[in-house]
Biopython code that builds the backbone (N, CA, C, O; Angstrom):
import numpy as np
from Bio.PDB.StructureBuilder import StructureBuilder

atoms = [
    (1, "UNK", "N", (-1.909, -16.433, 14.372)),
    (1, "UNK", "CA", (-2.134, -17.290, 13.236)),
    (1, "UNK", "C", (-2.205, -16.438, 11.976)),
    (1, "UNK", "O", (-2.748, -15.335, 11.931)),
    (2, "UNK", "N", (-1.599, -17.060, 10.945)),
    (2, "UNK", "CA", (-1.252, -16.289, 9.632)),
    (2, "UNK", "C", (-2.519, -16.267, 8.893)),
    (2, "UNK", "O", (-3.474, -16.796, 9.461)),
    (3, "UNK", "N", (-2.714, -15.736, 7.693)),
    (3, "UNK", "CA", (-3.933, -16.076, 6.834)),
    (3, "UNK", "C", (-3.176, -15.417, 5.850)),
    (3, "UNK", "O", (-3.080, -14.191, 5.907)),
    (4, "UNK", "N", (-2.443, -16.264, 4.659)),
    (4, "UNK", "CA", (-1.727, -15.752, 3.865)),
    (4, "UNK", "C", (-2.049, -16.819, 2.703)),
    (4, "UNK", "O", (-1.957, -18.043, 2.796)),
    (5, "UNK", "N", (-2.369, -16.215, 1.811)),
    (5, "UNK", "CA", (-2.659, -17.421, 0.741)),
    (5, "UNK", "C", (-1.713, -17.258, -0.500)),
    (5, "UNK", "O", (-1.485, -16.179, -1.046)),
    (6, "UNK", "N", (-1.421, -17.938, -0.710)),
    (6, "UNK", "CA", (-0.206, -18.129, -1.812)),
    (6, "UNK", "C", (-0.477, -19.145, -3.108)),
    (6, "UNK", "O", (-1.545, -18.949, -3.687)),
    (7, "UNK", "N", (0.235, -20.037, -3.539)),
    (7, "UNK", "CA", (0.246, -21.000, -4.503)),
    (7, "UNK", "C", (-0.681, -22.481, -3.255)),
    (7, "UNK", "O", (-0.067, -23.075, -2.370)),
    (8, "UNK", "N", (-1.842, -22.656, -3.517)),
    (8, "UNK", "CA", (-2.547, -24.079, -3.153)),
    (8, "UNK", "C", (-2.562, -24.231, -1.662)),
    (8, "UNK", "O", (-2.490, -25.296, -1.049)),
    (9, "UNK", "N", (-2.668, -22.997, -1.150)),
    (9, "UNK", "CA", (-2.875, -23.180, 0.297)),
    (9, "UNK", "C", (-3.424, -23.469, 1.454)),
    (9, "UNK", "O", (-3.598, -22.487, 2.176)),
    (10, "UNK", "N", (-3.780, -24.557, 1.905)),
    (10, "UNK", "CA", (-5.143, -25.478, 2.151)),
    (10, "UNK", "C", (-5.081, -25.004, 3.722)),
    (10, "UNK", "O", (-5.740, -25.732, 4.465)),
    (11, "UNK", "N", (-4.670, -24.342, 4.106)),
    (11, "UNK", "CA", (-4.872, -23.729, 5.397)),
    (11, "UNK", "C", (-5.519, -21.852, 5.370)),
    (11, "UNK", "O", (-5.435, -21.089, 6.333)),
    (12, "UNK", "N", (-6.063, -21.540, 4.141)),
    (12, "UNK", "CA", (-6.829, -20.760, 3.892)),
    (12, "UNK", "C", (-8.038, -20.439, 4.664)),
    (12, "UNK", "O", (-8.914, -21.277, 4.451)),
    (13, "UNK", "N", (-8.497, -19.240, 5.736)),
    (13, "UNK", "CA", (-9.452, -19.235, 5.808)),
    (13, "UNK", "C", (-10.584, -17.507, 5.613)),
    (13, "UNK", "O", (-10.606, -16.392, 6.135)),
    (14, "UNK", "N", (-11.456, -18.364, 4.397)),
    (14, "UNK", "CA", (-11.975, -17.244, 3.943)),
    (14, "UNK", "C", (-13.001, -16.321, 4.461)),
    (14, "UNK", "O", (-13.525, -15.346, 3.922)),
    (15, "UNK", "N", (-13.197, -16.930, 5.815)),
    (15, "UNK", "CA", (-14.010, -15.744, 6.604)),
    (15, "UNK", "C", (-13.368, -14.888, 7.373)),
    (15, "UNK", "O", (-14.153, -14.179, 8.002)),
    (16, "UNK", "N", (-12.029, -14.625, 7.617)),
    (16, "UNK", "CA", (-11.295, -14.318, 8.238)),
    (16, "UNK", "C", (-10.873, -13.200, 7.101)),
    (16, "UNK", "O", (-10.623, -12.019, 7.343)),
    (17, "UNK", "N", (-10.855, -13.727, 6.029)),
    (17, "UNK", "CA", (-10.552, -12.616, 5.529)),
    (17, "UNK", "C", (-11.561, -11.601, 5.160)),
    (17, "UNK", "O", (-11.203, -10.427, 5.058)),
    (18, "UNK", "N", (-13.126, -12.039, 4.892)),
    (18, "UNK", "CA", (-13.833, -11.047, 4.707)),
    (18, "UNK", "C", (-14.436, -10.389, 5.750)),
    (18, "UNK", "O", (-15.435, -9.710, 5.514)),
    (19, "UNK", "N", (-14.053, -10.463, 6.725)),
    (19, "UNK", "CA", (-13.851, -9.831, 8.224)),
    (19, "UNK", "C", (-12.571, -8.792, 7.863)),
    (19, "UNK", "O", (-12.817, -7.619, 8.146)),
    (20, "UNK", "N", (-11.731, -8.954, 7.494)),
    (20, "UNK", "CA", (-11.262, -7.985, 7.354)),
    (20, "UNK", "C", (-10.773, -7.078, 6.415)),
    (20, "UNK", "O", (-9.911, -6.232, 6.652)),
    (21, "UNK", "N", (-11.470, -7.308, 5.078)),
    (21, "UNK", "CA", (-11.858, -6.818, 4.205)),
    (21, "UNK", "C", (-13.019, -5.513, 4.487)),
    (21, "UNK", "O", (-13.017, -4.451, 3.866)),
    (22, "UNK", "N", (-13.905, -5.863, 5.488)),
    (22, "UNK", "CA", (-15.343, -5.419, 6.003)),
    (22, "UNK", "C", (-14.609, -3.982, 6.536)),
    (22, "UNK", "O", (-14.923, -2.804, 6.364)),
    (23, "UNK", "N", (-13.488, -4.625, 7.262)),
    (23, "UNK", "CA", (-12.812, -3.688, 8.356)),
    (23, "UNK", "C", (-12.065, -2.516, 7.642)),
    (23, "UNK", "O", (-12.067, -1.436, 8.232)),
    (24, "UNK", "N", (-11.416, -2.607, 6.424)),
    (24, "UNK", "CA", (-10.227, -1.727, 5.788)),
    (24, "UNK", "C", (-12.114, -0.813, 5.308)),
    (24, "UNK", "O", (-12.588, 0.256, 5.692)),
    (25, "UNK", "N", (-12.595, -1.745, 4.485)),
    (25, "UNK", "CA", (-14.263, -0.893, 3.888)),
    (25, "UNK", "C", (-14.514, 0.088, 4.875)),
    (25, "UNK", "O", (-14.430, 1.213, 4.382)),
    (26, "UNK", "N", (-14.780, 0.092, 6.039)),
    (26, "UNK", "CA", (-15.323, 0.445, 7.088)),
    (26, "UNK", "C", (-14.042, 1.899, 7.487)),
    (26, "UNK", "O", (-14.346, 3.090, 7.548)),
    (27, "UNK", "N", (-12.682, 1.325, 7.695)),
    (27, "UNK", "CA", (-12.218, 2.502, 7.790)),
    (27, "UNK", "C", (-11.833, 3.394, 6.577)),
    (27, "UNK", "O", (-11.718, 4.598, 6.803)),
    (28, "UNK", "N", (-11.650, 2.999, 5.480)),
    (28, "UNK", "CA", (-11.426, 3.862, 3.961)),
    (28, "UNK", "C", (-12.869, 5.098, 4.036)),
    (28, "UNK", "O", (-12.638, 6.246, 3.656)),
    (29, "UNK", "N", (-13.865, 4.840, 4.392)),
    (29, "UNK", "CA", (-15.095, 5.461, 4.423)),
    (29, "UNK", "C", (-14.597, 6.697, 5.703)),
    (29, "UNK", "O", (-14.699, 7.924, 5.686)),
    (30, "UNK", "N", (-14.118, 5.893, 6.602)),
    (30, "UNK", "CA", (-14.208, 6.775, 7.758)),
    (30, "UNK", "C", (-12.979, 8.018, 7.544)),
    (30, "UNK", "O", (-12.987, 9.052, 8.212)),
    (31, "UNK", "N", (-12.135, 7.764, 6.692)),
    (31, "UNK", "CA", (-10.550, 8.330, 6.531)),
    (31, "UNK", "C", (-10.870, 9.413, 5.525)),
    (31, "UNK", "O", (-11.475, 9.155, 4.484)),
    (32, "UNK", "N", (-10.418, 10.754, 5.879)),
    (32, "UNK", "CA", (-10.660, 11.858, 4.977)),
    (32, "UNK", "C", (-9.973, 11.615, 3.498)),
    (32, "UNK", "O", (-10.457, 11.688, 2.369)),
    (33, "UNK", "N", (-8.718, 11.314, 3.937)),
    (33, "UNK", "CA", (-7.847, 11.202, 2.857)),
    (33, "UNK", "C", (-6.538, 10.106, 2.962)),
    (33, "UNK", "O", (-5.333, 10.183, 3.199)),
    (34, "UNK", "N", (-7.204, 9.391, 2.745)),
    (34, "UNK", "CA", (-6.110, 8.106, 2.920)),
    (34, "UNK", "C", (-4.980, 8.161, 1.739)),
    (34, "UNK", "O", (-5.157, 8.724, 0.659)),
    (35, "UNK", "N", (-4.106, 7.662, 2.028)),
    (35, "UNK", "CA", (-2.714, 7.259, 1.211)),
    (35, "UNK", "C", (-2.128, 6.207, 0.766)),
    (35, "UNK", "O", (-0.948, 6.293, 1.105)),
    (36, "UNK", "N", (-2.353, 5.042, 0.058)),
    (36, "UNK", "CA", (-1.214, 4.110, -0.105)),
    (36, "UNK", "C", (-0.198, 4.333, -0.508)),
    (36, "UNK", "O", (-0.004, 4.897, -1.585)),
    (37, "UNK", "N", (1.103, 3.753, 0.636)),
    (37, "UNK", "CA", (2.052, 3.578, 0.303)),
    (37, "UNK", "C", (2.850, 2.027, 0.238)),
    (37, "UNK", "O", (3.038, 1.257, 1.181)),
    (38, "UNK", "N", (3.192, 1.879, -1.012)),
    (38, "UNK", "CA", (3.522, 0.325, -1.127)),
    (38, "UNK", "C", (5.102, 0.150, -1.193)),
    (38, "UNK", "O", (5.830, 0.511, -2.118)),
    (39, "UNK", "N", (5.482, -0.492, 0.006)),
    (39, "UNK", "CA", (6.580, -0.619, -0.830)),
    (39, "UNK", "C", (7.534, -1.972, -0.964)),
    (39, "UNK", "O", (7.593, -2.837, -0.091)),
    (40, "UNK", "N", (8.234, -1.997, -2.155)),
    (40, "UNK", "CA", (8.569, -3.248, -2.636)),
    (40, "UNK", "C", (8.036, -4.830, -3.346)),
    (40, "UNK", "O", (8.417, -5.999, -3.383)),
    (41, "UNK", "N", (6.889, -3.958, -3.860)),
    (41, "UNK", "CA", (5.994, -5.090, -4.179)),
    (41, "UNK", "C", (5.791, -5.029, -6.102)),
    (41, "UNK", "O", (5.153, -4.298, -6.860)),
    (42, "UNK", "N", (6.757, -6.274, -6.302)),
    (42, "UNK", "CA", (7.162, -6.001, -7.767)),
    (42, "UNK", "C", (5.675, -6.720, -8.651)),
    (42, "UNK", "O", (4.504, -6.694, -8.272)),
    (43, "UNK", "N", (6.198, -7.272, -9.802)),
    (43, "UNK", "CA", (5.443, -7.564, -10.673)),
    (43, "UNK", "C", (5.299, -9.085, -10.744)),
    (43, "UNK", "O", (4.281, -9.527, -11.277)),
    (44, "UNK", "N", (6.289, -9.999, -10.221)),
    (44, "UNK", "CA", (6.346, -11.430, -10.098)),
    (44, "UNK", "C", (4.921, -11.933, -9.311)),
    (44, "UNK", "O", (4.300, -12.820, -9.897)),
    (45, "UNK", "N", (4.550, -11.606, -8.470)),
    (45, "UNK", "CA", (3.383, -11.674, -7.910)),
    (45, "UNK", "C", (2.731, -9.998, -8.043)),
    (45, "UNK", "O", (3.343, -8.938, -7.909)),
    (46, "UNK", "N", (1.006, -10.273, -8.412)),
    (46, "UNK", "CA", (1.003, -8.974, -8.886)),
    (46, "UNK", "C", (0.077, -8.991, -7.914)),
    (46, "UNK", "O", (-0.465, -7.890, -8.004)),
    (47, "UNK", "N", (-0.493, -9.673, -6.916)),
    (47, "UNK", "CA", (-1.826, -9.326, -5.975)),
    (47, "UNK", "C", (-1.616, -8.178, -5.154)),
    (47, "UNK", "O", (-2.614, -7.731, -4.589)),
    (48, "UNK", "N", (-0.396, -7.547, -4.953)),
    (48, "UNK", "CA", (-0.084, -6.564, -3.982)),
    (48, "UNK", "C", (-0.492, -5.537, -4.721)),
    (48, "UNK", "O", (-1.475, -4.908, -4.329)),
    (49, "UNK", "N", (0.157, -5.164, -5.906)),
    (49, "UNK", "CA", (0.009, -4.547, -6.921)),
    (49, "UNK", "C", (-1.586, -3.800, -7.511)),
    (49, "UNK", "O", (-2.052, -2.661, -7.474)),
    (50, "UNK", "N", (-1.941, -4.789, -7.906)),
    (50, "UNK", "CA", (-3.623, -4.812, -8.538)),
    (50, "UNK", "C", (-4.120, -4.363, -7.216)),
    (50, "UNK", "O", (-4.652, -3.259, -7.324)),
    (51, "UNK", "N", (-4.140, -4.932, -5.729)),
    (51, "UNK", "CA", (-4.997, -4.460, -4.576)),
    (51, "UNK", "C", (-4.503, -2.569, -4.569)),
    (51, "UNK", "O", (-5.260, -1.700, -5.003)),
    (52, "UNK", "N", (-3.405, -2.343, -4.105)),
    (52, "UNK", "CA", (-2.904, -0.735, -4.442)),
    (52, "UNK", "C", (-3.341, -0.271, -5.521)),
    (52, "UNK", "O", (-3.642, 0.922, -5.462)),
    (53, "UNK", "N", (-3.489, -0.776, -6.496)),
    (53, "UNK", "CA", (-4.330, 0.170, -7.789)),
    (53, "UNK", "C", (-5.314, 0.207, -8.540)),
    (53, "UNK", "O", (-5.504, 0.738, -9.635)),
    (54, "UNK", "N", (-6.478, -0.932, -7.284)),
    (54, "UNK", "CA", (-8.080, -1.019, -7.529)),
    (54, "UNK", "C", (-8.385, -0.255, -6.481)),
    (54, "UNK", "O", (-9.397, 0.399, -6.735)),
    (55, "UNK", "N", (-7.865, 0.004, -5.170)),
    (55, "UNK", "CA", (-7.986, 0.932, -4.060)),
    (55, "UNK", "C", (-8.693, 1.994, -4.851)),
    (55, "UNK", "O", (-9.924, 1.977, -4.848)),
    (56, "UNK", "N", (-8.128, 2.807, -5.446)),
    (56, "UNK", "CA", (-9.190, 4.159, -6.005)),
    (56, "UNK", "C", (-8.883, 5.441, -5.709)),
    (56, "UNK", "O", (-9.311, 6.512, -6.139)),
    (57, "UNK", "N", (-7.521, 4.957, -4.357)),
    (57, "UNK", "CA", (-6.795, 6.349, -3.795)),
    (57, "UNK", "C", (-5.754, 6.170, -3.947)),
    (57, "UNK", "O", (-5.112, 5.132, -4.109)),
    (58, "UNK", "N", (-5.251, 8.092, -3.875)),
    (58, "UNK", "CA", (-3.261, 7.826, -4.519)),
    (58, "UNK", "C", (-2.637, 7.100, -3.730)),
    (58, "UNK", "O", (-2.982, 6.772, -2.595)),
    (59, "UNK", "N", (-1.194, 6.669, -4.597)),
    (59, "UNK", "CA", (-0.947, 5.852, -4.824)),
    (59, "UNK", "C", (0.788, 6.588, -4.629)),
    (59, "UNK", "O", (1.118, 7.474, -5.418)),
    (60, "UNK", "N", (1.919, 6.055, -3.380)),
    (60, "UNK", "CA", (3.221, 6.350, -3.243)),
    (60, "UNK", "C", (3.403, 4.899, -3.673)),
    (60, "UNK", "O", (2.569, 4.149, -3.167)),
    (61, "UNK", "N", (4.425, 4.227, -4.609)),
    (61, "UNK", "CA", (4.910, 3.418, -4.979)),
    (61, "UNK", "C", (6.204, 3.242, -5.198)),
    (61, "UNK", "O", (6.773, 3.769, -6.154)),
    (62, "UNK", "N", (7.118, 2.079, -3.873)),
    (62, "UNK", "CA", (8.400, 2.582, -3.221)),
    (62, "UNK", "C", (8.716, 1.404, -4.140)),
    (62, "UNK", "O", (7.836, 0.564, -3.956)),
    (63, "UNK", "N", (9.674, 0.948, -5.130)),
    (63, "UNK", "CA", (10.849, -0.214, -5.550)),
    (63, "UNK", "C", (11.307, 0.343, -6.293)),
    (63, "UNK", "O", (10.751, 1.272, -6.877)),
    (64, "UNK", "N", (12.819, -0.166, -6.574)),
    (64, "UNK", "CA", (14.029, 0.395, -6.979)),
    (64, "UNK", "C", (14.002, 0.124, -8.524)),
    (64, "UNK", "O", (14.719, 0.812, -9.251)),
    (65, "UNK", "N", (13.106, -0.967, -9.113)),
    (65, "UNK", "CA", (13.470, -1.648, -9.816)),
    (65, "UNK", "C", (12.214, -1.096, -10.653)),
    (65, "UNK", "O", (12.346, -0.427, -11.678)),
    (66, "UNK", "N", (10.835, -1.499, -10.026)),
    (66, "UNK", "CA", (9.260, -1.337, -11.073)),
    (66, "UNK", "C", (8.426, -0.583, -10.152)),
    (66, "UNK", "O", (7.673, -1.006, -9.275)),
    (67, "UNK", "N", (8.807, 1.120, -10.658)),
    (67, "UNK", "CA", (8.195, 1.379, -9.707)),
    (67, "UNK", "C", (6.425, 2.239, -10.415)),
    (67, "UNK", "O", (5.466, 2.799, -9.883)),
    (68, "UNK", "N", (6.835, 1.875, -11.866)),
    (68, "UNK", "CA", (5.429, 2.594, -12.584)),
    (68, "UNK", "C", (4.163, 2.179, -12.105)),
    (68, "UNK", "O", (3.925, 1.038, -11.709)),
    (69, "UNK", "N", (3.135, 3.365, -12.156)),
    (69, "UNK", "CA", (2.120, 3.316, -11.764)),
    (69, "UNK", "C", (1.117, 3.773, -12.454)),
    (69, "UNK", "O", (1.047, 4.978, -12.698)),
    (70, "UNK", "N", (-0.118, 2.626, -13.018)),
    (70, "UNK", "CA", (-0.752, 2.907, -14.286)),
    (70, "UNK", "C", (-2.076, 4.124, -13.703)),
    (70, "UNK", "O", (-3.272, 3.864, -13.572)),
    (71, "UNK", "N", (-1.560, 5.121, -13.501)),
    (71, "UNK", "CA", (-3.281, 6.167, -13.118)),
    (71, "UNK", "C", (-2.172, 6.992, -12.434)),
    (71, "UNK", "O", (-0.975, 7.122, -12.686)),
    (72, "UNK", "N", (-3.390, 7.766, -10.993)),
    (72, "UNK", "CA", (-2.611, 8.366, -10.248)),
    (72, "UNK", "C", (-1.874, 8.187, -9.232)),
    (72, "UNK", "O", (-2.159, 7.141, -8.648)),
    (73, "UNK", "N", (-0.608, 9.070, -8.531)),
    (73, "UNK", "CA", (0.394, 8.493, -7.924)),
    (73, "UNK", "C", (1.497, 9.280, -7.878)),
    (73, "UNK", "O", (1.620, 10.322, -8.523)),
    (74, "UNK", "N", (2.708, 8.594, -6.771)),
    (74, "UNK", "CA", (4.161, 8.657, -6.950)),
    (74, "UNK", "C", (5.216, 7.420, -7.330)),
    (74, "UNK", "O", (5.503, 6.317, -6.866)),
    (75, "UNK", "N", (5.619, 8.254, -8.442)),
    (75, "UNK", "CA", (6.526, 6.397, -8.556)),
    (75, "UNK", "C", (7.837, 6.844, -7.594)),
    (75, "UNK", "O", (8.098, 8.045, -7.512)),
    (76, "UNK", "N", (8.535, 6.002, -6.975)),
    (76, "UNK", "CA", (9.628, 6.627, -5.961)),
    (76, "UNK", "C", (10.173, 5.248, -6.440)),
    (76, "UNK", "O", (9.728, 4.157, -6.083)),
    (77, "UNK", "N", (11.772, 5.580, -7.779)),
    (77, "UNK", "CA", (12.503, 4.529, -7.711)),
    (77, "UNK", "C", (13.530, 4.033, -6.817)),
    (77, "UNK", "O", (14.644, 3.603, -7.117)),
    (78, "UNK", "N", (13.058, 4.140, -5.805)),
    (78, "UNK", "CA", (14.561, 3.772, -4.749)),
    (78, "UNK", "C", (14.099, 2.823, -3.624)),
    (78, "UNK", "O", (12.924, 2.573, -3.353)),
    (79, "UNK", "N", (15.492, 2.197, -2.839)),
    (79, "UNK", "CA", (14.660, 1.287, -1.583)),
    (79, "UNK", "C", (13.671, 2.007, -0.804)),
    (79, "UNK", "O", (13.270, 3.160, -0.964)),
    (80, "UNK", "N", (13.399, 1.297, -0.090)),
    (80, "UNK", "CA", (11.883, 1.440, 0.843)),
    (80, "UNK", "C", (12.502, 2.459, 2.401)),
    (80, "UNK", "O", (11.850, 3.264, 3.066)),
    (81, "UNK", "N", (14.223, 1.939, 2.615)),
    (81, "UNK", "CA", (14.156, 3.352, 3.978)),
    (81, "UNK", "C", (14.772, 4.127, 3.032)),
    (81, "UNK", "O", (14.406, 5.196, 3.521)),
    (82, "UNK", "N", (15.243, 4.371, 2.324)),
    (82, "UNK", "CA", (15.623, 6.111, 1.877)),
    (82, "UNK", "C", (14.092, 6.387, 1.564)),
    (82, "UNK", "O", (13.487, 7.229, 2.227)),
    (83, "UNK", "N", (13.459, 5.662, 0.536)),
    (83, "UNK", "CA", (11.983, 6.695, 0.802)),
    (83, "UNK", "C", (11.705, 6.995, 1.447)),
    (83, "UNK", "O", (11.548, 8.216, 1.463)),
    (84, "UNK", "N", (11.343, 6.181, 2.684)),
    (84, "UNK", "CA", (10.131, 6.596, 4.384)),
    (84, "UNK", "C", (11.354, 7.558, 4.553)),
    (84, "UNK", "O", (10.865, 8.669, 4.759)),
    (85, "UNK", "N", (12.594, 7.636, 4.561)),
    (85, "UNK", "CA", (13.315, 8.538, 5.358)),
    (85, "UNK", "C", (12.900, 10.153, 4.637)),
    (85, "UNK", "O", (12.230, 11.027, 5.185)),
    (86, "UNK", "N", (13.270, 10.182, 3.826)),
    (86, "UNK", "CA", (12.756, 11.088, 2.654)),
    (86, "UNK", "C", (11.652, 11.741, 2.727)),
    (86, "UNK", "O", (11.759, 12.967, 2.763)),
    (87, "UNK", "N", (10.196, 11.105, 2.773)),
    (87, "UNK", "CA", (9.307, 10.900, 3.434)),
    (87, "UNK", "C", (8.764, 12.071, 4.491)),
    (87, "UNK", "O", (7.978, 13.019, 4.486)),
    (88, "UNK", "N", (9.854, 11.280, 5.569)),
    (88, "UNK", "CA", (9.704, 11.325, 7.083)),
    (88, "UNK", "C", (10.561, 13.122, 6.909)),
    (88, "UNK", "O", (9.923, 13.970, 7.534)),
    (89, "UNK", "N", (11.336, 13.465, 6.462)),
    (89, "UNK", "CA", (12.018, 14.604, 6.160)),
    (89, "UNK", "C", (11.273, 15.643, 5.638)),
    (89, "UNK", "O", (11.104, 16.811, 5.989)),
    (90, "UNK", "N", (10.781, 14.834, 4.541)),
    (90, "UNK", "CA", (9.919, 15.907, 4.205)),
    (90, "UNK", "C", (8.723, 16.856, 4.831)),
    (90, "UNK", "O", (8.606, 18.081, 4.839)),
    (91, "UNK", "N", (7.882, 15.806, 5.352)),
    (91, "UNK", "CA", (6.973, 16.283, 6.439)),
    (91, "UNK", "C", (7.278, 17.011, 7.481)),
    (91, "UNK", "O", (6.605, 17.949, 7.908)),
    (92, "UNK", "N", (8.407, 16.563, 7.971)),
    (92, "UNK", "CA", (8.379, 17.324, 9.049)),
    (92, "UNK", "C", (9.337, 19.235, 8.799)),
    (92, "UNK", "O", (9.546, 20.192, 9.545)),
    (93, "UNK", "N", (9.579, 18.970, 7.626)),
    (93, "UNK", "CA", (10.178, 20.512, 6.878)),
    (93, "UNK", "C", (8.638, 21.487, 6.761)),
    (93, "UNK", "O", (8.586, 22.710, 6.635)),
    (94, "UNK", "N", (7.367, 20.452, 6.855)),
    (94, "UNK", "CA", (6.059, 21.564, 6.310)),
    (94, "UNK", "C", (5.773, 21.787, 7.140)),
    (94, "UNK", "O", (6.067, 21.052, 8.083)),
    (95, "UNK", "N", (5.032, 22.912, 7.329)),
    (95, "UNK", "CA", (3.996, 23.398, 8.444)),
    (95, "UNK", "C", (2.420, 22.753, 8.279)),
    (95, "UNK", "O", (1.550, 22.842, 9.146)),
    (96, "UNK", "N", (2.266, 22.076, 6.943)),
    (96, "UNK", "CA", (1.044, 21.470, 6.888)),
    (96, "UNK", "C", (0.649, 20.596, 8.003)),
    (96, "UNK", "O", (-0.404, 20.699, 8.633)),
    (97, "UNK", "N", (1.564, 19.741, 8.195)),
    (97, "UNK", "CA", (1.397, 18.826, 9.344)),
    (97, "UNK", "C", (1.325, 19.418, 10.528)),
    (97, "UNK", "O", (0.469, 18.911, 11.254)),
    (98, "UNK", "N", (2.145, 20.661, 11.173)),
    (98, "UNK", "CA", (2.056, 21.095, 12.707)),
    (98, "UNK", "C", (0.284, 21.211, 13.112)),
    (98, "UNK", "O", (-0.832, 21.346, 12.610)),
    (99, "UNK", "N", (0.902, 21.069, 14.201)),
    (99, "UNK", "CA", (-0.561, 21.642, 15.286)),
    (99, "UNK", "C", (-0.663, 22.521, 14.689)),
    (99, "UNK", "O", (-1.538, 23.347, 14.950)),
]
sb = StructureBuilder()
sb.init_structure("model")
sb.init_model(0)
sb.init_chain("A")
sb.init_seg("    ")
for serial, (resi, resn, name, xyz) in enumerate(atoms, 1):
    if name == "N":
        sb.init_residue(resn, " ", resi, " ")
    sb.init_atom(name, np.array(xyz, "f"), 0.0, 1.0, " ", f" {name:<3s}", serial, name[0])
structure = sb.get_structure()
């Protein structure tokens, strides 16, 4: 079952979501260094947006089109798999990540 609220959505349920609101709280605390990475989430609807940049942690920001980011961050103007691919390339070129 979905819990997606949009324009007047009367199948909303709001304990469900602060259950898991509780839950992201709970692991952001537990996570040394967390990362958002967003991608494709323009300006027409901005709730994706504003949630990624009240978070409080950096900030990878994947669209081709709007990809500015008001604080700290990466703006990455391109689609969403050349980034992760990019990404995914990059990491595995460092030794930061090995065992």
């Amino acid at each position: 079952m979905a819990n997606i609220l949009m324009f007047g959505d009367w199948g909303w349920l709001p304990r469900r979501t602060a259950v898991q609101r509780q839950r992201l709280e709970s692991w952001l605390q537990s996570t040394a260094r967390p990362v958002v990475i967003e991608i494709g989430a323009g300006t027409h609807v901005p709730t994706v947006r504003w949630f990624s940049e009240t978070l409080g942690e950096p900030l990878i920001r994947i669209n081709p089109t709007e990809p500015d980011i008001p604080g700290r961050g990466v703006s990455l103007p391109i689609g969403g798999l050349a980034a992760l691919t990019g990404i995914h390339d990059a990491l595995s070129r460092t030794s930061f990540f090995a065992d």
